[in-house]
N, C-alpha and C positions, 0 to 999 in steps of 0.2 A: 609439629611446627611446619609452617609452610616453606620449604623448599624456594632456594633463593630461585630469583626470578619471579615468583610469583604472588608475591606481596599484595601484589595489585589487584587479585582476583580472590584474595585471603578475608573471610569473611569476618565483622569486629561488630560482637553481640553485645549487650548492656544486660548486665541481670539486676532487678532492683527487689530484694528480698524483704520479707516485711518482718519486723524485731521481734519474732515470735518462736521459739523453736520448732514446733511443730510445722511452719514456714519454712522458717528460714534453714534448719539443715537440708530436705531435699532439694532447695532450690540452688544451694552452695556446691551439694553433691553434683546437680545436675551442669551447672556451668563450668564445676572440672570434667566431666565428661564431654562436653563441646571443646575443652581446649587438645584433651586427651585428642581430639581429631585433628584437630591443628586451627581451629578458628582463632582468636584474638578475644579473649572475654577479659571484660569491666563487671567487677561486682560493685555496687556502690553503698554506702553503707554508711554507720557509723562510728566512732574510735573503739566504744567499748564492747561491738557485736565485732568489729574486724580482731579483735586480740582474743574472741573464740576459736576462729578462724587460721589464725597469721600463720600459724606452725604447718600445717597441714597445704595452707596454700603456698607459702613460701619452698615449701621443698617442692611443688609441682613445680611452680617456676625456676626450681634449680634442674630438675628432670630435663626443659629444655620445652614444655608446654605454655605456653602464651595467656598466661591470669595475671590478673591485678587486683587491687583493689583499689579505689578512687574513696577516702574517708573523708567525711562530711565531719565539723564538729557538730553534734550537738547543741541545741540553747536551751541547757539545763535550767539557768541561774532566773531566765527569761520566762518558762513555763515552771519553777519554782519544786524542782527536782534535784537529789543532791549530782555531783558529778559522780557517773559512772555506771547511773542506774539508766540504761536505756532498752531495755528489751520489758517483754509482758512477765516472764518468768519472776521479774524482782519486784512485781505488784504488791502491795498489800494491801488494796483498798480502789475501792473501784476512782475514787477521785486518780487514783496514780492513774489511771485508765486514761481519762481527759485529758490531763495533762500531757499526757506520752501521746495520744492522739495530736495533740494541740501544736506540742514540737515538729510532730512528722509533716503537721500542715503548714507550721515555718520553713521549713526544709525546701516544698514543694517548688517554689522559683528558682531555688537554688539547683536545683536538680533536674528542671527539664533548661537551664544555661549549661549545663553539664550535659544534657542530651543533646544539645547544638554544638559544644565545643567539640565531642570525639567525634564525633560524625556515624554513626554507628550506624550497620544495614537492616538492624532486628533489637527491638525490645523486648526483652522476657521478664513482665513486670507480675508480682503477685498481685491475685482477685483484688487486696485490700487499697489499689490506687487505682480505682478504677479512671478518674483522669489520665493516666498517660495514653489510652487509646486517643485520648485529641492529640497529644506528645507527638506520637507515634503519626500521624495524619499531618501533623502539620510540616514535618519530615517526608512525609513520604515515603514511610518505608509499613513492614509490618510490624504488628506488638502478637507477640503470644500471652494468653490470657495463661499465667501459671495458676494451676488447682492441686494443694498437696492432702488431696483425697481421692475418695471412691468415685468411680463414675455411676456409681450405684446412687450415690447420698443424693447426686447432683436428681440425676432421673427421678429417684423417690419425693425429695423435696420439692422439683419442679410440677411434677402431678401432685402434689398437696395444695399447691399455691393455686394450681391450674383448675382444679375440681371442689375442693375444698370438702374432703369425704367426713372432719369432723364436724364441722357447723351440721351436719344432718345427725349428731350424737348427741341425743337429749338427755340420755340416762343419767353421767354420770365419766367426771373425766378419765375414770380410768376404764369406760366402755373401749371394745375394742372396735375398730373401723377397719376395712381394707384399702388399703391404696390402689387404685387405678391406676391402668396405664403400661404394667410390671409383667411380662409374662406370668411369672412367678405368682404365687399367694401368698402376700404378705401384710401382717396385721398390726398394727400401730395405737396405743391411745394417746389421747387428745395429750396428758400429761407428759409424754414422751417426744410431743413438737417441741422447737424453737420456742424458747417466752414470749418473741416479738412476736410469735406468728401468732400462737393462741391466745394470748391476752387482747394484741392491739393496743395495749395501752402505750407502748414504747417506737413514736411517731420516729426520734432520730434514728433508731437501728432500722428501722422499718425502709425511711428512705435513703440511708447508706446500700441498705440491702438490694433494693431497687436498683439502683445508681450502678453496682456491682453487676447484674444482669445483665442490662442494657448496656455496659461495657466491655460484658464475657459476646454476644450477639454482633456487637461492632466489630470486634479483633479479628484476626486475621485465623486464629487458628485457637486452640488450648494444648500444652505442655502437660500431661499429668503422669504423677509417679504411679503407676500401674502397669499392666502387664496382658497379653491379650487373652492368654490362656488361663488367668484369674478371676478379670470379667468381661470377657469376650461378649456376650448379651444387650450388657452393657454399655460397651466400648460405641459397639454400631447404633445402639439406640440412642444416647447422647446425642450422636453427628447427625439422626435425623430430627430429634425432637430442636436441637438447638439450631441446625442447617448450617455451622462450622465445623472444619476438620477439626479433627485431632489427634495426638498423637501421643502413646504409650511408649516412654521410654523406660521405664520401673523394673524391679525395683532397681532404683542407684545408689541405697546405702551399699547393698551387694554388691553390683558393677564397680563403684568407685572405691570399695575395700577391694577386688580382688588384687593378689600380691602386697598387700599390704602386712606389715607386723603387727603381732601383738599389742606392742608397746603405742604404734599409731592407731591403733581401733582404739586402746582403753583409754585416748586421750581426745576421742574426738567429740567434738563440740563442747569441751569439756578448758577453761582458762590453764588451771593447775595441773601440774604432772599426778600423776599416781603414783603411790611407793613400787618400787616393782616387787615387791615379796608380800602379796595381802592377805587378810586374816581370811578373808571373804572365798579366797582358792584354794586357800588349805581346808578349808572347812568343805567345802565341794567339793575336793578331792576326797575326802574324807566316807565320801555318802556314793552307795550304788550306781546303776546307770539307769536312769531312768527314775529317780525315788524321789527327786527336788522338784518342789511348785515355785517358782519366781513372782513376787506380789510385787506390781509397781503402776501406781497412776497417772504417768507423765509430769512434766514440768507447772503445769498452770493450774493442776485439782490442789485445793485448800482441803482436805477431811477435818469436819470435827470433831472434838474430842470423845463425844457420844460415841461417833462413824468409830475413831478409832480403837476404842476399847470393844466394840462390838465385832471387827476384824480380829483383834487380839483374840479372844475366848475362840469365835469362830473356827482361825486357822489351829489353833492349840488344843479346841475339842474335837478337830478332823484328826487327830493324832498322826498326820503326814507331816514331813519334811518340809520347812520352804524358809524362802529367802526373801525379807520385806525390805525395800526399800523408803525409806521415811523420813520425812520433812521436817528438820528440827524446830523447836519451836522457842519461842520469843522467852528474854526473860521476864516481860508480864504473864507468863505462859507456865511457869515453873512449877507448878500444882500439877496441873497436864501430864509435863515433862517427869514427874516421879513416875507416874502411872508405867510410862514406857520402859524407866530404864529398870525398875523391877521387872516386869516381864521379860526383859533384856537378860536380866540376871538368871530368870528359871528356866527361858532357852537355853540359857550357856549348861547350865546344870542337866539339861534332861537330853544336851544336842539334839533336837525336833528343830529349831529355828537359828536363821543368823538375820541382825538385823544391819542394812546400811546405811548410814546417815547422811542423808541430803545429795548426793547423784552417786551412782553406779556407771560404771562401764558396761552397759546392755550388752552389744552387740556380742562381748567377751564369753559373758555368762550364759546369755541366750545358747550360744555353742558348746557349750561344756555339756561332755557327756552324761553328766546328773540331772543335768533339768528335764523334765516331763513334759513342762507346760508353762504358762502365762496367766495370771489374774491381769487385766489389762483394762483400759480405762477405754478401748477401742478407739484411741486415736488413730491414724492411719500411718505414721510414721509405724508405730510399735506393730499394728500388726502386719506388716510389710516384713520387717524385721525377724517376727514369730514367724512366718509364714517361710522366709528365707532360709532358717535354719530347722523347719519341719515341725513345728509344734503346735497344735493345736491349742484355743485358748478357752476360759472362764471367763467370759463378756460383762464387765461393769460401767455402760457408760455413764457419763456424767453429764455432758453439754453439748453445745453446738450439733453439728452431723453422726456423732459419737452413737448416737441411737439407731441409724439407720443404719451405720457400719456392723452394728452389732446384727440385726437383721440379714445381712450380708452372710455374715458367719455362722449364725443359728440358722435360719432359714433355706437359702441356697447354696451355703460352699457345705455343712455341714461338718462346721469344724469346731465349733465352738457351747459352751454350756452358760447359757444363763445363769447370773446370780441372784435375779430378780429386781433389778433397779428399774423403777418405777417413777423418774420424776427428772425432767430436763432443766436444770437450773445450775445459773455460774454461781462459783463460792460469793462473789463478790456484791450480788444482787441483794435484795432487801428479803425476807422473813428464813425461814427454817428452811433447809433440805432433807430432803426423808430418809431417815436412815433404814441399812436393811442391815436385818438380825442377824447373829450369833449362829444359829439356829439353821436359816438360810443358806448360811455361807458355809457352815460346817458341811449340811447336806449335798452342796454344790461341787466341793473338794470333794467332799467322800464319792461320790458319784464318777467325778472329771478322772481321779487317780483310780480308778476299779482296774478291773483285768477281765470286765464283760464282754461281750463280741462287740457290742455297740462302742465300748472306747477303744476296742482296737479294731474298729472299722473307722473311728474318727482320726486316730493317730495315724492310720495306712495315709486316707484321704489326703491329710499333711502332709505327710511325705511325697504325696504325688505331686502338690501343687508346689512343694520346696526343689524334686526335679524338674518340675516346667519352669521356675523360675531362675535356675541357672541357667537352664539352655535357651533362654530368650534371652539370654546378655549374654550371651558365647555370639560370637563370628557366624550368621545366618540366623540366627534368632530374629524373636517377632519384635523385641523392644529394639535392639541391635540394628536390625534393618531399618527401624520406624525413624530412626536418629540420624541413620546417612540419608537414611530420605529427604527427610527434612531438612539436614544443612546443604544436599544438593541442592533441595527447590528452594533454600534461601541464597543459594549462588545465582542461580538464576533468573534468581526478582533480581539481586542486582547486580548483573551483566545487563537485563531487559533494561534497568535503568538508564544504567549507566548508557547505551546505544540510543536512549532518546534525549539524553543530552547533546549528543555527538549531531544526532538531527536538527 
């Protein structure tokens, strides 16, 4: 906290996080991290995304660190959504999509009256408004563009957009291209782009996507959760291709747990406490070091029941160890819902599998000396997370940048084993997503869990990058550094201001 007296020169940041977890934990993480320094942070929000939150920020503000929360209601009743549902996680239908869209655009006035009343020196708003770079202008102050991904995804996707190396793929979409651009060699099919990109048929995401750009190019800077010695390549190639700074403070699920308990990691981002005595610990306590595969697709993948029964056999004819986490299903669904909980039952019986229903405490289990590894959906939270605690992962993506991250991890960190997904589409879109076999996935495990040189020259590799990753969030580190930097040079945009007022 700022030391009396100097109130005046105490810098007071606005974070505007967008209701998505994959968003909105690192950007929650990263605005206790600016307070941990002593700035003055506003997260702005609303009631049912701050009661994920309250626990976690509430004890910071008892610490003696300077957060808040400014809550917006919701107009559920008004975009025809029940009360409480406000985040993308409680989707079930891409209309809920619109709708939640629709609200966050009611919001919008409300929200830059809120950026005029606190007076704030720096906006740090997620890619998904890209209007408040006008906000932030019409202020006078700067907006950081937050990206809670790869700077890889950013650079690969901008040379797709830039050169367009699939339109020259006549064969057949799942021909392979290269990407231009990339020091590296890396190869891409047309099937593995964005659907906006490769189809063209979807003119609104196309020009939301745009809009996003051309307000990442306006801003003053970009915030990303990364790290310099994870994509160092990267990191410098971004700031030339896009000609704004930016700055690695990553990872911050790590930074902002260190010192933290148990009991606050297995709760975070999470509404309901946890039992403190779980089945899920004893069972992993139960099992070697190194023998457990952790199965989890983040908060937003839908798998169908196809997908699902074809991962069952898969992980159960690898004959390894693992822990799935999985998404209960509806009671129009209860057909489905047999299939698992027998499976349920002959894991229990043969202890090969624990399964956990509908969220786990990642960060918990990722540490636990049984786990090996990650079947991961390659969001970038999760492999921040694996990467933190040294695990190499089993690359499944599904959507959005989730392909290029994967590339990231196969290709250049060499940490990661394909499972062969082969098709970029959200659950919530119109026809089929292509499932991958039994068969596949078994080979993939069997392969990932070996004790060949090759997987213990992948799991070294981990571990190196899980040592560069604490010492960059230690006192002189590269992300460390990157964070006083930047709230020095945001004290001094406004002290420069403020003496041309005085002018």
């Amino acid at each position: 906290m700022a030391k009396e007296g100097e109130s005046h020169s105490q810098l007071n940041v606005i974070f505007l996080p967008y209701p998505t977890p994959g968003h909105m934990l690192p950007m929650v993480d990263t605005a206790g991290l600016f307070a941990k320094q002593g700035v003055s942070v506003t997260i702005i929000t609303t009631h049912a995304n701050a009661s994920t939150f309250r626990k976690a920020i509430d004890l910071d503000f008892t610490c003696g660190h300077p957060i808040r929360f400014k809550v917006l209601l919701f107009p559920s009743a008004q975009v025809g959504l029940p009360d409480g549902l406000e985040n993308i996680k409680d989707a079930t239908s891409l209309q809920f999509f619109g709708k939640l869209s629709y609200g966050l655009s009611i919001l919008k006035d409300r929200i830059d009256v809120l950026f005029q009343d606190l007076k704030p020196d720096c906006l740090v708003t997620d890619m998904m408004y890209p209007w408040t770079v006008d906000s932030a202008a019409k202020l006078k102050i700067p907006r950081l563009y937050f990206y809670s991904s790869s700077y890889f995804s950013i650079c690969a996707g901008h040379f797709v957009r830039k050169h367009k190396p699939h339109e020259s793929i006549a064969v057949s979409d799942n021909h392979k291209f290269q990407i231009p651009g990339l020091r590296h060699h890396i190869e891409m099919t047309t099937l593995q782009l964005e659907e906006w990109l490769r189809t063209k048929t979807d003119n609104f995401t196309a020009k939301m996507m745009n809009e996003i750009y051309e307000s990442e190019s306006r801003s003053y800077g970009t915030l990303c959760n990364s790290f310099h010695e994870f994509e160092s390549d990267f990191e410098q190639l971004y700031q030339t291709i896009k000609g704004i700074k930016g700055w690695s403070v990553g990872p911050v699920s790590a930074w902002i747990s260190k010192g933290e308990t148990d009991e606050i990691k297995a709760n975070k981002g999470h509404k309901e406490d946890l039992e403190e005595k779980s089945e899920w610990l004893s069972w992993l306590n139960s099992k070697q070091n190194e023998s457990v595969l952790y199965v989890s697709f983040g908060s937003l993948t839908r798998l169908s029941h196809t997908q699902i029964v074809e991962i069952a056999h898969g992980l159960e004819n690898s004959g390894q160890n693992f822990i799935w986490v999985i998404r209960k299903k509806g009671e129009d669904e209860a057909g489905e819902q047999s299939f698992l909980i027998e499976f349920e039952e002959r894991m229990k019986e043969s202890k090969k599998g624990f399964i956990i229903w509908n969220w786990a405490p990642q960060l918990l289990i990722l540490s636990h000396p049984a786990i090996r590894g990650i079947v991961t959906h390659c969001g970038w939270n999760s492999i921040l997370e694996s990467v933190s605690a040294g695990l190499p992962m089993i690359t499944w993506p599904m959507f959005s940048e989730q392909f290029y991250n994967e590339r990231l991890l196969v290709d250049v960190l060499k940490i990661g084993v394909p499972v062969g997904s082969k098709e970029n589409k959200f659950w919530a879109t119109a026809g089929e997503v292509a499932v991958v076999g039994r068969e596949d996935i078994a080979k993939a495990v069997m392969k990932f869990m070996g004790r060949d040189e090759e997987c213990i020259e992948m799991r070294m590799r981990a571990r190196k990058l899980c040592d560069a990753s604490k010492k960059s969030i230690e006192e002189g580190g590269s992300s460390y550094n990157n964070l006083i930097q930047l709230i020095d040079e945001l004290k001094s945009l406004k002290a420069s201001r403020a003496l041309e007022k005085t002018n």
